[in-house]
N, C-alpha and C positions, 0 to 999 in steps of 0.2 A: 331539479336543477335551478340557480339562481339565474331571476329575469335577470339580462343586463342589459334591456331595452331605455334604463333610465339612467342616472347618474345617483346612487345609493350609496354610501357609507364612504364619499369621498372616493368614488371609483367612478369610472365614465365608462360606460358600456361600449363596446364595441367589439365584432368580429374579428381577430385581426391582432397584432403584437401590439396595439395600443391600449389592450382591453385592463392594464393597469394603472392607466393616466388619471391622476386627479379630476375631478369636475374646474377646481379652479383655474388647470392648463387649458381651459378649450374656451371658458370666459375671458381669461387673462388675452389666448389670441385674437377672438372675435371684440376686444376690447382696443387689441393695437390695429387691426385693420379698419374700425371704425373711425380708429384716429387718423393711420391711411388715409382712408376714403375722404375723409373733414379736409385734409391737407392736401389733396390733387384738387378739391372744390372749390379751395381758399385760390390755391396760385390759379387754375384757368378762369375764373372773375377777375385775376388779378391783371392777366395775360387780356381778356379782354376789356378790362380799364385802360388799360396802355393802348388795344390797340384802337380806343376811339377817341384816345388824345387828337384835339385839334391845333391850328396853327395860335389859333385867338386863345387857346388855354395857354398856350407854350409863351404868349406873348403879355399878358395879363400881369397884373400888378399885385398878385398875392396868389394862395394856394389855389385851383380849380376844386370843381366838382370831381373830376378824370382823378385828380391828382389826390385827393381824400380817398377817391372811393379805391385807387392804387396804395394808399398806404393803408388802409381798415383790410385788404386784402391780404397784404405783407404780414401785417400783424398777426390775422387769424392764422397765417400760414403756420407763421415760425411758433405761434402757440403749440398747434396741435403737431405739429413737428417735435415739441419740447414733449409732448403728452403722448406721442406714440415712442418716442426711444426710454420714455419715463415705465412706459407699460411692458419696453419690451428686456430691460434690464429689472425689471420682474422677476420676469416670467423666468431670467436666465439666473438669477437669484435661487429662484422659488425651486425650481426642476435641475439644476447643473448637479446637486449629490446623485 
């Protein structure tokens, strides 16, 4: 009987109705929740830049530290936010036949 403890000839082994899922479905997933995971990490850094804004930043004569380190935050967010819906219109690409 063929192993299908591995992912062989474009097949992903598994016990079970997914046992003729491409290898590239389960990269392509483990791909979007990386980008997930990237993207909860970006906004609670971001969540707490905000929350150690002080009065002297808020009153300051140009951008803060608080106030950089809340938009390099933003930034990372909405990236890997562009990079998991990127990954996941893939996937729905790849697999919807």
């Amino acid at each position: 009987m063929r192993d299908r403890s591995a992912c062989t000839k474009g097949h992903v082994a598994s016990a079970g109705s997914n046992a003729d899922l491409p290898c590239m479905f389960w990269i392509t997933l483990l791909l979007v929740f990386a980008a997930i995971g990237g993207t909860v990490y970006f906004f609670v850094r971001g969540i707490v830049a905000f929350l150690s804004t002080t009065k002297e930043d808020l009153a300051g004569d140009g951008p803060s530290d608080s106030a950089r380190a809340q938009n390099k935050a933003m930034q990372g967010r909405v990236l890997l936010q562009a990079v998991a819906v990127g990954f996941a219109l893939l996937a729905l690409m790849l697999f919807s036949a």
